[in-house]
C-alpha positions as CSV (number, residue, x, y, z in Angstrom):
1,X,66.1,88.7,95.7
2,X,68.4,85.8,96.9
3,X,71.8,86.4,98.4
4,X,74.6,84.5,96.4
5,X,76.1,81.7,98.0
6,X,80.2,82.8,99.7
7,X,82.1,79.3,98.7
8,X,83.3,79.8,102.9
9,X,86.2,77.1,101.8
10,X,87.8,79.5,99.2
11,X,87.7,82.7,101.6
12,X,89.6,80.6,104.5
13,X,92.1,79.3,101.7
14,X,92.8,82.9,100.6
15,X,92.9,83.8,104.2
16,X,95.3,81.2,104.7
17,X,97.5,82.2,101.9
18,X,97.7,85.8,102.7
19,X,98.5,85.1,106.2
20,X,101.5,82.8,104.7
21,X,102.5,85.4,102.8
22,X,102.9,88.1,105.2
23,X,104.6,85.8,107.8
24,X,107.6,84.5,105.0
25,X,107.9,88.5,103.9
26,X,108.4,89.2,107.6
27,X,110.8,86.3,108.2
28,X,112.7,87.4,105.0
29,X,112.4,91.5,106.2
30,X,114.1,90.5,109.7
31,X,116.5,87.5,108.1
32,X,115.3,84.3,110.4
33,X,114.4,83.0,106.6
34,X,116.9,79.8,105.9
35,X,120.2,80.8,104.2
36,X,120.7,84.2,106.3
37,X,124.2,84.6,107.0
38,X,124.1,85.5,111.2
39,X,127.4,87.6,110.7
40,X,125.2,90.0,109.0
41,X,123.4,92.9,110.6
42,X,119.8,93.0,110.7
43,X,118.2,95.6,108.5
44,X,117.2,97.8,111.7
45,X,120.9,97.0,112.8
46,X,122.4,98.6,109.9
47,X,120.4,101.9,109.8
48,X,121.3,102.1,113.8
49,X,125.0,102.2,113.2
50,X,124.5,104.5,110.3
51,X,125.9,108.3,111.4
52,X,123.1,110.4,112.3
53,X,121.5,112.9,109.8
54,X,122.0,116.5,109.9
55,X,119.2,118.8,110.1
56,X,121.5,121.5,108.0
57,X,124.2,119.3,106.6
58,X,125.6,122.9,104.9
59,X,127.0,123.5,108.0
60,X,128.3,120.9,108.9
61,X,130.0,120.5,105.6
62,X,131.7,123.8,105.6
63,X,132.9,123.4,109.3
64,X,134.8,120.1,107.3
65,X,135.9,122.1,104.6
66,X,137.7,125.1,106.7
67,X,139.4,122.2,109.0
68,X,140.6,120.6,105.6
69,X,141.6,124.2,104.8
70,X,143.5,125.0,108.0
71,X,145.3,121.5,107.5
72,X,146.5,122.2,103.8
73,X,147.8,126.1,105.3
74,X,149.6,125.1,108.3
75,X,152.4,123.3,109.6
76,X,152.2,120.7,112.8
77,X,153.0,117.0,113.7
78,X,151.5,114.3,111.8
79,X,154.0,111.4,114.3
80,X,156.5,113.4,116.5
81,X,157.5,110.1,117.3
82,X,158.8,109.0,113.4
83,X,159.5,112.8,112.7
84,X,156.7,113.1,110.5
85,X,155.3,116.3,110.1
86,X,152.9,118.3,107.4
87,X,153.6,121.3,106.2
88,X,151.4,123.9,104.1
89,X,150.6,123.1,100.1
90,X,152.3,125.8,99.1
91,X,155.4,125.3,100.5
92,X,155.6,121.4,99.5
93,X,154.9,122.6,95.8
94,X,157.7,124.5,95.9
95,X,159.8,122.2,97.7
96,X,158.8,119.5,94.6
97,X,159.6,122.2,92.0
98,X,162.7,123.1,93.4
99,X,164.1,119.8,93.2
100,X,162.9,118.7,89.7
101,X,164.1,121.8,88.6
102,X,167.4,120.8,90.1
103,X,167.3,117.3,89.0
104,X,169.9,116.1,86.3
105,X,168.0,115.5,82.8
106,X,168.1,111.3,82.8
107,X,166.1,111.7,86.1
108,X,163.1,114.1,84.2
């Protein structure tokens, strides 16, 4: 049985080419390619400065949602400095419906 002839010039040539093709896609992947804009991050840049990920985001979550709570049912300073203050929901619903209900008509 005779062993079929390898055209060696075609497997370095394909070689070649792979090896091309790899080093532009890893060029392009870490943006040294022409036309990258260097104000932007790298791609391992922008994951880093990404917040970290929660093992049990629920919690997290609900802690968020019972400080937004306590904010919308209590009073405090927002700026003590320009007077500005927040005050619970219901009280500023009531403060709105008092004065539209005391508003003249033209004003409705």
């Amino acid at each position: 049985m005779s062993s079929p002839e390898v055209p060696v010039r075609r497997v370095v040539m394909v070689g070649a080419g792979i090896i091309a093709a790899v080093v532009v896609a890893v060029a392009v992947s870490l943006g040294i390619a022409p036309g990258r804009d260097a104000r932007s991050p790298l791609p391992f840049e922008a994951i880093a400065s990404q917040p970290p990920l929660h093992s049990a985001p629920q919690l997290a979550r609900e802690r968020e949602r019972r400080a937004a709570q306590q904010r919308l049912e209590s009073a405090g300073w927002v700026d003590a400095k320009q007077g500005i203050v927040h005050i619970p929901i219901t009280d500023a619903i009531a403060i709105l419906a008092a004065r539209a209900a005391s508003a003249p008509e033209a004003a409705r």
